[in-house]
C-alpha positions in Angstrom: 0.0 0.0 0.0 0.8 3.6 -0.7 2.1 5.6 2.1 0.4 8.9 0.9 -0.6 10.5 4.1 -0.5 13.8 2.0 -3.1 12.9 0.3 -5.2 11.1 2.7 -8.3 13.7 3.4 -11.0 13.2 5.6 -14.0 12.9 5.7 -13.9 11.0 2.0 -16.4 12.7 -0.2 -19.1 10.6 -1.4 -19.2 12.6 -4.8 -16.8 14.1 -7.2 -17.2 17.5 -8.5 -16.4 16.9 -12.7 -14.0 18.8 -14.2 -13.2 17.3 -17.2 -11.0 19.1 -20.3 -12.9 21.0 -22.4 -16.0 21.8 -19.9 -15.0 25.8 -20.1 -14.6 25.9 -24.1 -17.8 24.0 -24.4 -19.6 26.3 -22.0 -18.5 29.5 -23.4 -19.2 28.5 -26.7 -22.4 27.6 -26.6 -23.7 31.2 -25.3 -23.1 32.5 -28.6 -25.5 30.4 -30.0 -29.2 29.3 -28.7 -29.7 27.6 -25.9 -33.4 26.9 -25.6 -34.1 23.3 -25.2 -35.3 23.1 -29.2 -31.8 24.5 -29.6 -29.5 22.2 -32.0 -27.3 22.0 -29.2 -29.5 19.9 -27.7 -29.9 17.4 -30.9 -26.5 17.6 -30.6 -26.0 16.1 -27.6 -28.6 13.7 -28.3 -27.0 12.2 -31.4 -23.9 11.4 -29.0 -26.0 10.1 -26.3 -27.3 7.3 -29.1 -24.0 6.7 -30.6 -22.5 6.5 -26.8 -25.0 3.9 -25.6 -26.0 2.1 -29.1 -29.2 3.4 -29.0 -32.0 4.0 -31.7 -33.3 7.2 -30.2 -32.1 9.8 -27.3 -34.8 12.3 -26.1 -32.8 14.8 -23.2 -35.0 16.1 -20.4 -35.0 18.0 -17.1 -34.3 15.7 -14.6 -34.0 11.9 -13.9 -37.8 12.0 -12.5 -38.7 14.3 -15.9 -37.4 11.2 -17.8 -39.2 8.6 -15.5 -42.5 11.0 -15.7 -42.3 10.9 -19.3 -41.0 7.2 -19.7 -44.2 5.9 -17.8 -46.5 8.0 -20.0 -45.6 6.9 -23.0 -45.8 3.5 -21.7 -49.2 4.6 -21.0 -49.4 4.5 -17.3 -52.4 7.0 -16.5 -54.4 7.3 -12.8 -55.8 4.1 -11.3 -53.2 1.8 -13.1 -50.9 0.3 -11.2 -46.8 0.0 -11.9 -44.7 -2.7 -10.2 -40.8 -1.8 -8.4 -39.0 -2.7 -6.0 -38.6 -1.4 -2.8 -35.0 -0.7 -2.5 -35.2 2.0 -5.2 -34.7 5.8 -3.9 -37.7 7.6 -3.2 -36.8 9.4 -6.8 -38.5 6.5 -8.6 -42.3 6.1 -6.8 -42.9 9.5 -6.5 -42.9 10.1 -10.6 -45.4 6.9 -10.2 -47.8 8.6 -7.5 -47.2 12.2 -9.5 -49.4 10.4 -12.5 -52.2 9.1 -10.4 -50.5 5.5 -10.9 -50.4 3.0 -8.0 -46.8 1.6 -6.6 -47.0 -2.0 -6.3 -44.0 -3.4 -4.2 -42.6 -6.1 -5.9 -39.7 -8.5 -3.5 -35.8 -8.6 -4.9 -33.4 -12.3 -5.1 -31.9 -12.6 -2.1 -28.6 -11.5 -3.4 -29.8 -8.9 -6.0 -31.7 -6.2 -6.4 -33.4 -7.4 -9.7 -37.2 -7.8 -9.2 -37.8 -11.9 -8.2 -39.9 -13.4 -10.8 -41.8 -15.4 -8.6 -42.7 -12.9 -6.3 -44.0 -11.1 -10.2 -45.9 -13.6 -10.6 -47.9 -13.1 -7.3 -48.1 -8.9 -8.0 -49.6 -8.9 -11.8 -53.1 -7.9 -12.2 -54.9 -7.0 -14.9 -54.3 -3.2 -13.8 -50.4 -3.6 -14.0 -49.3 -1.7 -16.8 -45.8 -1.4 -16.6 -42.7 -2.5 -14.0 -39.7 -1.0 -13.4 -36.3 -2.2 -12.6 -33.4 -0.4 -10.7 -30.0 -1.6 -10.9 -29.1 0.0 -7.2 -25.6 1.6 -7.0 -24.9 0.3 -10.7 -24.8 -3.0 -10.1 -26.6 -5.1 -12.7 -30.2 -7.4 -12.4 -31.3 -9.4 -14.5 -32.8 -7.7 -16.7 -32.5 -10.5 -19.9 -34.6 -12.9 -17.7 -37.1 -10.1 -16.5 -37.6 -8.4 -20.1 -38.6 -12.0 -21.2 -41.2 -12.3 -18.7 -42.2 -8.8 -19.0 -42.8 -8.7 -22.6 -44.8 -12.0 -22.8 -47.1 -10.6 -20.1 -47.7 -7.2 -22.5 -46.1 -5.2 -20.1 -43.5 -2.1 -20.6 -40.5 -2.3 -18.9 -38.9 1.3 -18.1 -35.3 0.7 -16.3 -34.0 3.5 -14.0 -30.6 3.5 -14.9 -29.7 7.0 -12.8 -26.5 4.7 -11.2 -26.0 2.7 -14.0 -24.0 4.2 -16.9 -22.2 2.4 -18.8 -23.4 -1.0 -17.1 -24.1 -3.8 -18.7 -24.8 -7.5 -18.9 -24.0 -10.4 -21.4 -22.2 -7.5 -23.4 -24.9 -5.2 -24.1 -25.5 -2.0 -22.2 -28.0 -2.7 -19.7 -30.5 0.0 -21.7 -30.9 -2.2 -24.0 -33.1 -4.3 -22.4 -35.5 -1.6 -21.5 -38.6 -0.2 -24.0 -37.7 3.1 -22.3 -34.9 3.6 -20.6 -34.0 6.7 -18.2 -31.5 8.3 -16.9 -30.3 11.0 -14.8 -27.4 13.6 -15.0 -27.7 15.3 -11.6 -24.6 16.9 -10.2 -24.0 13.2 -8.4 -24.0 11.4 -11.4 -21.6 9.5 -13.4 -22.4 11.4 -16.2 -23.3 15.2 -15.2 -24.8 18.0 -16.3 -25.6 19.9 -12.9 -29.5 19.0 -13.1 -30.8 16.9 -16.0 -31.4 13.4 -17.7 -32.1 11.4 -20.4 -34.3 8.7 -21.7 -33.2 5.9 -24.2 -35.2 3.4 -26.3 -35.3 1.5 -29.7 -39.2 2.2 -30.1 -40.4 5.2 -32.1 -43.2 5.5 -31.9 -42.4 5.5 -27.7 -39.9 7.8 -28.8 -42.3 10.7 -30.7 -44.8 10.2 -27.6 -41.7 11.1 -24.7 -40.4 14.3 -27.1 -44.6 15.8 -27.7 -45.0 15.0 -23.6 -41.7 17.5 -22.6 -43.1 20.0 -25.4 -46.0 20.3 -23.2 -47.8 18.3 -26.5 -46.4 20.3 -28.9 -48.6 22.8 -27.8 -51.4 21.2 -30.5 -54.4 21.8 -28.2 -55.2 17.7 -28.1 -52.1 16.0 -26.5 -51.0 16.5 -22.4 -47.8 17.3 -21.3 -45.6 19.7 -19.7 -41.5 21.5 -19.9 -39.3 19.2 -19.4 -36.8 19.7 -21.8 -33.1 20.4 -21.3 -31.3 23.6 -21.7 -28.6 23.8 -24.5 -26.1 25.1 -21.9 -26.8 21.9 -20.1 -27.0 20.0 -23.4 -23.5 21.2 -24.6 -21.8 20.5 -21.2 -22.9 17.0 -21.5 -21.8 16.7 -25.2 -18.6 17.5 -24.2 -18.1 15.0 -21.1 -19.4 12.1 -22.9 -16.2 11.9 -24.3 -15.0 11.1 -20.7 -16.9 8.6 -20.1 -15.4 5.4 -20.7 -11.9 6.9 -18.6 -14.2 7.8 -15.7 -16.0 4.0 -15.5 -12.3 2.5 -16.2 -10.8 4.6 -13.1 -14.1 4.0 -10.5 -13.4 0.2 -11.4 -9.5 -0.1 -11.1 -10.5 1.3 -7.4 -13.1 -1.0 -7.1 -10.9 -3.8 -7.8 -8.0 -2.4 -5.6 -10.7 -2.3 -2.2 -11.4 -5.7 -3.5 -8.3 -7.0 -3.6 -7.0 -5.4 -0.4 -10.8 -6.5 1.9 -9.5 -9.3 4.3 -12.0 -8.7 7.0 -14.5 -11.7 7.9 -17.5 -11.2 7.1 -17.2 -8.0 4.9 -16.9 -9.3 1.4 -18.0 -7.2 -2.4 -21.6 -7.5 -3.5 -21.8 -10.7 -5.8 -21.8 -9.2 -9.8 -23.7 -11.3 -11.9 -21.7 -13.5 -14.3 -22.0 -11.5 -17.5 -22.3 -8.0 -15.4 -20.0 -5.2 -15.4 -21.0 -2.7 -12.6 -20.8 0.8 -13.4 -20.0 1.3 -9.9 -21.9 4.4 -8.8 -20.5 2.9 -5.5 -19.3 0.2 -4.7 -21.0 -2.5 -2.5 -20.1 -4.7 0.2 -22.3 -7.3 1.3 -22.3 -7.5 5.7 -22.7 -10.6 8.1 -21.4 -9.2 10.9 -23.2 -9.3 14.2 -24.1 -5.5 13.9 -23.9 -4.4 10.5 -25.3 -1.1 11.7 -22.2 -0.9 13.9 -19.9 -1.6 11.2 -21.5 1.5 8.9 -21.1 3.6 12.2 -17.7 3.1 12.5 -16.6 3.5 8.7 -18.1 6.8 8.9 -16.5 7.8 12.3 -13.4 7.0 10.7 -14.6 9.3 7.6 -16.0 7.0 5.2 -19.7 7.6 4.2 -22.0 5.6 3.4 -25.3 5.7 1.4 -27.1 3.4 3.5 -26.4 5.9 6.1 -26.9 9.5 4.9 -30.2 8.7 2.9 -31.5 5.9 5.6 -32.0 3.3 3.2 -35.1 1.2 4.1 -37.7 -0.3 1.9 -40.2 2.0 0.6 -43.0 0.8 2.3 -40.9 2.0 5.5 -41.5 5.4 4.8 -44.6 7.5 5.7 -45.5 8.7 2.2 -45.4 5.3 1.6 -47.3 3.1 4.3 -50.0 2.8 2.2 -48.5 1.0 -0.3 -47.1 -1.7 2.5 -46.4 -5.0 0.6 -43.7 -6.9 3.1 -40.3 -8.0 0.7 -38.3 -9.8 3.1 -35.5 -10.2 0.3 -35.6 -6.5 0.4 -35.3 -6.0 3.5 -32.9 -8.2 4.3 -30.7 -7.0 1.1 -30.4 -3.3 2.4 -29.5 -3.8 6.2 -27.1 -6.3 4.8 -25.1 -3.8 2.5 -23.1 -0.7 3.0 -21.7 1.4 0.1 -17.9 2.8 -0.3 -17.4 6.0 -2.9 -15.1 4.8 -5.2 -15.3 8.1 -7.8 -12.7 9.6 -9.8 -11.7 11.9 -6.8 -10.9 9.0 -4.7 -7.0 8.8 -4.0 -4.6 6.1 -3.2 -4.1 7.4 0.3 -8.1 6.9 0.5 -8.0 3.6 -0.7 -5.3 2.8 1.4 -7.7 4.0 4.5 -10.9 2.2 3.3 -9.1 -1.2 3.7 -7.0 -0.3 6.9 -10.4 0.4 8.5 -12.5 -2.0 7.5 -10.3 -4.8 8.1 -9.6 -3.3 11.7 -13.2 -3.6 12.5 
């Protein structure tokens, strides 16, 4: 290990700020052109997105939850129908499902993934469900080749929240390919950012001309719903320009990965299992716990200045929440699955000094 101690800061952060070459140049080159979101900045952007991620049709938006609002309506998710998820999503993803008079239906996780169990599908379809959505939490991917299968021989659409998840992917395909509608978001956090903002993916069409006339609040025609969501060309151009980043950023937050991987000796602290064909795009990285207090553990990581998402957003299935309580389906999977992980940042700004912590302390536990 690296003795460093110069570059050992604490607390770690839990994001990295982007800075990547080009970002000013971009930026003050785009204000001498439009910058609406009809701008051709924005089409721009969206042609890279497509060639970036393989896919037939980009439409940029507001925000991740613009993106999922949108998604669901043009799978055609309107009040009373009800739209199946897991629990262990972020609030982020039910609320854009309560926002269009849907219903949340809790679906249970695998025990050792936080794909949505096909059994437990099986038990939650009704003749109301209209579509289901999948979250890959923290980047890690589900199985999304079994799950589209079963989804699209039921009639359902299956919208992925990818907001952790770019550039993840399973049996060799980007994981948005297995989505009708795929979204995405490029908040400040992200892997990819743009400040505030998002963007939906899909190799439908006709999906595709819906999503664009719903963030044009319906092309103002008079006939067709919808609202603002588009994305500024400032925004649009500043995410143009990092996309060319983005396979060094994914290549660096995995080479830490491996290294806290590699260097983990502590019983019963071990890396979240990947599936066989799945390359994380490690948002975070995840450990999986069996300690006697796994709470305890997470407490003192982050006294010792290492954060943890389980801890600063109290992760907890859905359900757990008061908005929620309504909506209580029990998943033990799911509950069992987040008080029996902890996340480690693992982003570009990460040093070798902080690598070199991570492991000390967790193997001192």
């Amino acid at each position: 290990m690296t003795s460093a101690i110069s570059e050992l800061q604490l607390p770690i952060p839990d994001k990295c700020l982007q800075r990547t070459p080009g970002d000013i140049e971009a930026l003050g080159a785009s204000l001498l052109g439009p910058i609406s979101g009809g701008s051709d900045a924005v089409t721009e952007y969206e042609a890279h997105l497509m060639k970036a991620f393989g896919a037939k049709q980009a439409i940029a938006v507001s925000s991740g939850g613009a993106a999922l609002i949108a998604a669901l309506y043009a799978a055609g998710v309107r009040p009373g129908d009800e739209v199946l998820l897991p629990p262990t999503c972020p609030l982020c993803t039910v609320y854009p499902i309560m926002f269009l008079g849907a219903k949340p239906v809790f679906c249970d996780t695998y025990a050792d993934n936080f794909g949505l169990d096909l059994v437990d599908l099986e038990r939650v379809v009704t003749p109301a469900t209209r579509a289901v959505i999948d979250v890959p939490m923290w980047g890690y991917p589900t199985p999304v080749d079994r799950l589209h299968e079963a989804t699209r021989s039921r009639g359902l659409a299956l919208v992925l929240d990818l907001a952790h998840s770019h550039g993840a992917q399973l049996g060799g395909r980007d994981l948005s390919s297995y989505g009708e509608l795929s979204c995405y978001s490029t908040h400040e956090r992200k892997i990819l950012s743009t400040g505030e903002g998002g963007f939906i993916l899909t190799g439908d069409d006709r999906l595709a001309s819906i999503v664009r006339s719903y963030i044009k609040f319906g092309n103002l025609n008079g006939r067709d719903f919808g609202l603002n969501f588009k994305l500024s060309g400032v925004q649009a151009v500043l995410g143009r320009s990092r996309l060319d980043h983005l396979e060094a950023l994914l290549a660096r937050r995995r080479t830490t990965a491996e290294r806290l991987a590699a260097g983990i000796k502590r019983e019963g602290v071990r890396p979240f299992d990947i599936l066989p064909t799945g390359v994380p795009s490690y948002y975070f990285m995840l450990l999986r716990l069996s300690l006697d207090d796994n709470k305890g553990f997470i407490d003192h990581l982050d006294r010792h200045g290492i954060p943890s998402d389980i801890k600063r957003y109290g992760c907890k299935s859905l359900y757990q929440f008061p908005a929620l309580e309504p909506y209580t389906r029990r998943c033990p999977n799911a509950e069992n699955l987040l008080a029996s992980v902890t996340t480690l940042p693992v982003h570009p700004g990460i040093s070798d000094a902080q690598i070199d912590h991570m492991i000390s302390v967790i193997n001192g536990y």
